[in-house]
BAPAVEX-790301 format. One record per residue (C-alpha): residue in three letters; x, y, z. Coordinates in steps of 0.25 Angstrom, whole numbers, padded with zeros to 4 digits, always signed. Example, Ala and Ser with C-alpha at 12.3 -4.5 7.8 and 13.67 -1.06 7.14 Angstrom:
% BAPAVEX-790301
ALA+0049-0018+0031
SER+0055-0004+0029
***
This chain:
% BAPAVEX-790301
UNK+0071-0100-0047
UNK+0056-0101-0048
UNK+0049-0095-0035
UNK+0036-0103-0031
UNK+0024-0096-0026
UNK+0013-0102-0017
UNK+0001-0097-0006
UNK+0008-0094+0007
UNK+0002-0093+0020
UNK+0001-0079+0027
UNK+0011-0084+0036
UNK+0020-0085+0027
UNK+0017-0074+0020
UNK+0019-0065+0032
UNK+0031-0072+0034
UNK+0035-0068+0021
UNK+0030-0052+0024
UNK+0036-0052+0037
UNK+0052-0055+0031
UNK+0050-0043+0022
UNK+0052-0026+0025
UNK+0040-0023+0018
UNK+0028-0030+0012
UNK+0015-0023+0008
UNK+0004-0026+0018
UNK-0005-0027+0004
UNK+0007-0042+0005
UNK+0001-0046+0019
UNK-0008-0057+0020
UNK-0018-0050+0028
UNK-0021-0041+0017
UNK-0027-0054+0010
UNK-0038-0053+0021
UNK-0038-0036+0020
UNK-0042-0039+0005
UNK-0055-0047+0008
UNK-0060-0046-0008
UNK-0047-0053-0010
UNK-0042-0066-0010
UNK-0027-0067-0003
UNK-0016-0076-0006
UNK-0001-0076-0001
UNK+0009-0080-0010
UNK+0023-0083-0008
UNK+0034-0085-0017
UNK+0045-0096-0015
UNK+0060-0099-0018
UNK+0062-0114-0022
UNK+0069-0115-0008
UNK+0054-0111-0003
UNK+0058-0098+0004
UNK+0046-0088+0003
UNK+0052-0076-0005
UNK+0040-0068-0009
UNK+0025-0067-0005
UNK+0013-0059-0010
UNK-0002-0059-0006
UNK-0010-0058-0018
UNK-0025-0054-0018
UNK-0036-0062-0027
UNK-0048-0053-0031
UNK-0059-0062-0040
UNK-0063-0056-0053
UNK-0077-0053-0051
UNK-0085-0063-0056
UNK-0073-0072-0060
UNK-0064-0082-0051
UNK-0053-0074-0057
UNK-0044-0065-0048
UNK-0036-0053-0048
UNK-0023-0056-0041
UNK-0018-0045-0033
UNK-0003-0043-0025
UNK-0004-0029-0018
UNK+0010-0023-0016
UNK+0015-0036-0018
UNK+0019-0047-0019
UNK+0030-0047-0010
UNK+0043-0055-0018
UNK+0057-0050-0024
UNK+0052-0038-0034
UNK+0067-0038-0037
UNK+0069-0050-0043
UNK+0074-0052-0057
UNK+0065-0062-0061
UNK+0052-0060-0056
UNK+0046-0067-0064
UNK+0049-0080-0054
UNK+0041-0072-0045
UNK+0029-0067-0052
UNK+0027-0078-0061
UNK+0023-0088-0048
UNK+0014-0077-0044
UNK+0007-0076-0058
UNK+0005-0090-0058
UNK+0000-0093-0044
UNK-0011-0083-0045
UNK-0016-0087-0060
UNK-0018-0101-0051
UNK-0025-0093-0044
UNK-0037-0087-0053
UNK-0030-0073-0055
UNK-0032-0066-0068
UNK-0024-0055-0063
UNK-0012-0051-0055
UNK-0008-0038-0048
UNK+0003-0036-0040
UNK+0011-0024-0033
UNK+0025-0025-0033
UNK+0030-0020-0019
UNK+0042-0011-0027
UNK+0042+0003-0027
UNK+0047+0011-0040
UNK+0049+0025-0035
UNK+0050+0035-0024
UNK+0049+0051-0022
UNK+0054+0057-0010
UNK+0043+0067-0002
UNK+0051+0077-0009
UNK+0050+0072-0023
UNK+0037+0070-0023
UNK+0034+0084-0016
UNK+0042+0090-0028
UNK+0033+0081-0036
UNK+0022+0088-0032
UNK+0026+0101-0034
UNK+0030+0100-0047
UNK+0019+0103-0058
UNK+0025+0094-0070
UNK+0025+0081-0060
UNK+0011+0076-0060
UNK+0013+0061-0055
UNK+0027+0057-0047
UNK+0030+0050-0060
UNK+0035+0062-0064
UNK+0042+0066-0050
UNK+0056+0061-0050
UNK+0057+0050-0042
UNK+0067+0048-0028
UNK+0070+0034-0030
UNK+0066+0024-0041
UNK+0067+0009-0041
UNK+0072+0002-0055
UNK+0069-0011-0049
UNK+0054-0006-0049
UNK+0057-0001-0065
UNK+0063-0017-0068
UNK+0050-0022-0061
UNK+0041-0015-0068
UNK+0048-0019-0082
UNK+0050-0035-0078
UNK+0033-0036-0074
UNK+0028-0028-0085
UNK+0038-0040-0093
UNK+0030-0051-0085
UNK+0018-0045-0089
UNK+0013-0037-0078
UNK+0006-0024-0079
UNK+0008-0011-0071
UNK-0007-0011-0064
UNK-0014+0003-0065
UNK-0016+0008-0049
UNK-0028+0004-0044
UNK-0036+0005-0032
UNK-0036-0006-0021
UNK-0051-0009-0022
UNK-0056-0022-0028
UNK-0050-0025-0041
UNK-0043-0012-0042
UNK-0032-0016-0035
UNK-0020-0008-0034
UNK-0010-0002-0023
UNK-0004+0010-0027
UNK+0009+0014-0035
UNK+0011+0025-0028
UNK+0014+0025-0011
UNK+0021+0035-0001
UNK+0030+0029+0009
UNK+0035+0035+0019
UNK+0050+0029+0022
UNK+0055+0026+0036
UNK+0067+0015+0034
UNK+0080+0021+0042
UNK+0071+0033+0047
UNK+0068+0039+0061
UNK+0055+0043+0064
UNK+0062+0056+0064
UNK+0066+0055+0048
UNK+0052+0051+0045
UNK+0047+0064+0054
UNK+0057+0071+0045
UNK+0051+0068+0032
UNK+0038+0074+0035
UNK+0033+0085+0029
UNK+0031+0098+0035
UNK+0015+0096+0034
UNK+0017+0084+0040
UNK+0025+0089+0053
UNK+0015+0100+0053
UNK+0004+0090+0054
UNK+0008+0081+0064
UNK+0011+0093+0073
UNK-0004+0096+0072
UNK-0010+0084+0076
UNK+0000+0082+0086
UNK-0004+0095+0091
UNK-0019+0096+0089
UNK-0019+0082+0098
UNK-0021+0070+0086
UNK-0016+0057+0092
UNK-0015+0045+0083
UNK-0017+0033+0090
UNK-0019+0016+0082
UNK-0032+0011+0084
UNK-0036-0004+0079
UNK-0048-0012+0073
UNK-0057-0005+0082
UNK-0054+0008+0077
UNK-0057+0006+0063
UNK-0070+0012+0062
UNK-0065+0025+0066
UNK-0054+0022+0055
UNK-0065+0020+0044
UNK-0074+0031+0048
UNK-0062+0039+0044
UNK-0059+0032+0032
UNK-0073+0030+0028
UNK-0072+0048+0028
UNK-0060+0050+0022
UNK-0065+0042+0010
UNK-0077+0050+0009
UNK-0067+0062+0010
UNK-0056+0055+0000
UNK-0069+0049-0007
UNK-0064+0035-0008
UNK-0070+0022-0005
UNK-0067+0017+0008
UNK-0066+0004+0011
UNK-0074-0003+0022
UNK-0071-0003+0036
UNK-0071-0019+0034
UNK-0058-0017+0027
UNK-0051-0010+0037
UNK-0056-0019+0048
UNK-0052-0032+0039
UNK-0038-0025+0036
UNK-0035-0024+0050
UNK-0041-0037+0055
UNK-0032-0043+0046
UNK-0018-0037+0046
UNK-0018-0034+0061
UNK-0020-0051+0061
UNK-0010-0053+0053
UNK+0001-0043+0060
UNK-0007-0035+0072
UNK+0003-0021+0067
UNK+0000-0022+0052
UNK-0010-0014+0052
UNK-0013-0002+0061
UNK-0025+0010+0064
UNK-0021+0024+0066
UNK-0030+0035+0072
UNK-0029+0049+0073
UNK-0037+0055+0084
UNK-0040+0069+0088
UNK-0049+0074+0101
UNK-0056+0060+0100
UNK-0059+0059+0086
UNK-0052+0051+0075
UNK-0048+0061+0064
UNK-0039+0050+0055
UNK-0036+0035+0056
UNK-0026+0025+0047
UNK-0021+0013+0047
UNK-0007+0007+0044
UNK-0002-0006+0039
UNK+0011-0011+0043
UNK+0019-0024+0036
UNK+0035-0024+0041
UNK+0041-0010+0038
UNK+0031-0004+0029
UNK+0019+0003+0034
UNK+0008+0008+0028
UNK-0002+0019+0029
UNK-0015+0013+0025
UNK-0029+0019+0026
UNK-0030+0033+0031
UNK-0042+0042+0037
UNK-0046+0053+0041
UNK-0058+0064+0045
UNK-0059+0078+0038
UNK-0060+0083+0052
UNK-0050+0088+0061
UNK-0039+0089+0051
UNK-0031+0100+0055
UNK-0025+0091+0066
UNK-0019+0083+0055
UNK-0024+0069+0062
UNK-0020+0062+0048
UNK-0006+0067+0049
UNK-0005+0063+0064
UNK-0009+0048+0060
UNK+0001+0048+0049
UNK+0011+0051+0058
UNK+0008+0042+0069
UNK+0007+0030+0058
UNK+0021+0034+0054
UNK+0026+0035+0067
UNK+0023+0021+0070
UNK+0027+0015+0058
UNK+0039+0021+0061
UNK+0040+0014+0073
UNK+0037+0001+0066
UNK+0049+0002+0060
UNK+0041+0004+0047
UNK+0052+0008+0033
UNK+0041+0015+0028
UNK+0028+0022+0030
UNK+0019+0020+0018
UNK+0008+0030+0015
UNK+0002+0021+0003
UNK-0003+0026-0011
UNK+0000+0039-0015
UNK-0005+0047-0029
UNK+0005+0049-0038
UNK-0001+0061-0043
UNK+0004+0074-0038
UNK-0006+0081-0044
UNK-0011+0092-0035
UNK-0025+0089-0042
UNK-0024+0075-0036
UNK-0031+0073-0022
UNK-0022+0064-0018
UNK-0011+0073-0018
UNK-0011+0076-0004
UNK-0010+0063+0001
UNK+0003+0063-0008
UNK+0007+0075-0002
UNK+0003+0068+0014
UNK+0009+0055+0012
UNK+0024+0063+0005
UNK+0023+0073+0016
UNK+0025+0062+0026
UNK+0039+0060+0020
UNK+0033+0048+0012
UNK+0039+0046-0002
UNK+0033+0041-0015
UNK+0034+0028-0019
UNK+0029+0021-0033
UNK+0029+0005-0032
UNK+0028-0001-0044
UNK+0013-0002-0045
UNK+0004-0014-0047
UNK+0007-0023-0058
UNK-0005-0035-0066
UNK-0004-0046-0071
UNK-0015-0051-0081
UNK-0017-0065-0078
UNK-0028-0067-0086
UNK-0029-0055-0095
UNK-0042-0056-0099
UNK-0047-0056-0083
UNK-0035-0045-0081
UNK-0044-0036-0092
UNK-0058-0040-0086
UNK-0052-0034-0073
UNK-0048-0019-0080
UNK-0060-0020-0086
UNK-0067-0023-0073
UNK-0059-0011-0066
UNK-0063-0002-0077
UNK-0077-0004-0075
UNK-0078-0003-0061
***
């Protein structure tokens, strides 16, 4: 039977959200206006007996100097990835957004591929023939994700290159670790961290850190952190707008989806994070921090708080977002790998991004464009 798909309303959209366990808070309609360079659109999928069964939001980015877009689905959409004929869901998609003006379609399918337990990839790392965790046996893996990958590329998608999140280089990343909470106590999840982690906690709770939630007014003091950690990390921050325009806009849509963390010590603010929340899954989002004080471990302290209460939320899972895949010790980011597993957080490959050259011509203009810039 042929779905139907059409603009919904963001009421029915967070109607749609709100039935489900988990939905990316990149599938919420209040990222629409997080992503001001972006135009927003929810769509929503229909059976003939007009019952809502899937939705997505999809974000339209012009082609510079042409009234063409780039469509753009981030961890999404939301619909039945299991289907055995999903062409009756992607077609309508396809479709609707050439109506649109889109040359190009990218989309992240919401399915995860494969897992490594803390241990796994702890082995990983110590071992000198595994350079990526390709080439660290995996926990768990999914066929489903395998049969995905084999039915788009049929339909004539093409596994995206990871990207950054930044104008036209859009891209989530493959790679995330999760720490999960389904059918655990507090106590399981205490369990699973690390001896550093124990250790760590024990010193902040000793040298006096308290972590306490702050809201719009203390993002400043959040920033000026940020804005030091990327001259330390030496990334481009984003503007304090940005924050201040996320948080206007999913606390109005649901006053708990996003939250501001901050770890003080004798009066200062030594680290400050945010979390977003949508049903059970919650997510770790922008961290920050100052070089000074860090023996007290304030960072640690944060985290720990921030899994606490998503613990209490009733969360199934704590997600640290990206992680590198490389477990090169020459790779900066593999203390953060190290950080993130060490919190009991296992690996976790989604299946990546996936394009769909509408117009291929315009779809080669935009790799050239990338290149260049």
């Amino acid at each position: 039977m042929t779905l139907t798909l059409r603009t919904i309303t963001r009421a029915e959209h967070l109607a749609f959200v709100a039935g489900r366990p988990s939905v990316s808070h990149m599938q919420v309609p209040s990222w629409g206006d997080v992503k001001a360079d972006w135009r927003a659109e929810s769509l929503g999928w229909f059976e003939p007996d007009g019952r809502l069964v899937g939705a997505g939001l999809v974000l339209l980015r012009p082609l510079p100097k042409i009234r063409r877009y780039l469509a753009y689905l981030p961890e999404g959409p939301v619909i039945d990835w299991d289907s055995p004929d999903l062409e009756r869901w992607l077609e309508p998609m396809l479709a609707h957004l050439k109506g649109l003006g889109a040359f190009s379609v990218k989309m992240g399918p919401p399915v995860v591929a494969r897992r490594w337990s803390p241990e796994a990839v702890k082995e990983g790392i110590a071992d000198p023939d595994a350079h990526r965790l390709r080439d660290v046996p995996p926990t768990s893996s999914e066929q489903g994700a395998v049969d995905l990958a084999d039915r788009l590329r049929r339909m004539g998608w093409r596994q995206a290159e990871p990207g950054g999140e930044e104008g036209f280089a859009a891209g989530q990343p493959r790679y995330v670790c999760q720490v999960p909470y389904a059918g655990r106590s507090l106590e399981d999840v205490q369990r699973g961290l690390n001896q550093q982690w124990r250790r760590n906690i024990k010193k902040a709770d000793k040298a006096g850190v308290k972590v306490v939630r702050g809201g719009y007014e203390d993002l400043p003091v959040f920033y000026g952190l940020y804005a030091e950690t990327a001259r330390r990390d030496r990334f481009i921050p984003r503007p304090l707008t940005y924050f201040q325009r996320m948080w206007s806009a999913l606390t109005a849509e649901d006053p708990d989806r996003m939250r501001l963390y901050l770890a003080h010590h004798d009066g200062e603010v030594l680290a400050a994070a945010t979390m977003l929340i949508v049903g059970g899954h919650v997510w770790y989002s922008y961290g920050a921090s100052t070089a000074r004080k860090r023996e007290v471990q304030p960072s640690t302290a944060m985290q720990w708080r921030m899994m606490c209460d998503a613990h209490e939320l009733g969360a199934h899972v704590y997600d640290f977002r990206g992680i590198t895949d490389t477990l090169e010790e020459s790779d900066h980011l593999l203390g953060l790998l190290r950080f993130k597993v060490g919190a009991g957080g296992e690996a976790v490959e989604y299946v990546g991004e996936w394009d769909f050259p509408l117009n291929r011509l315009l779809h080669k203009a935009l790799d050239v464009y990338l290149t260049l810039r």
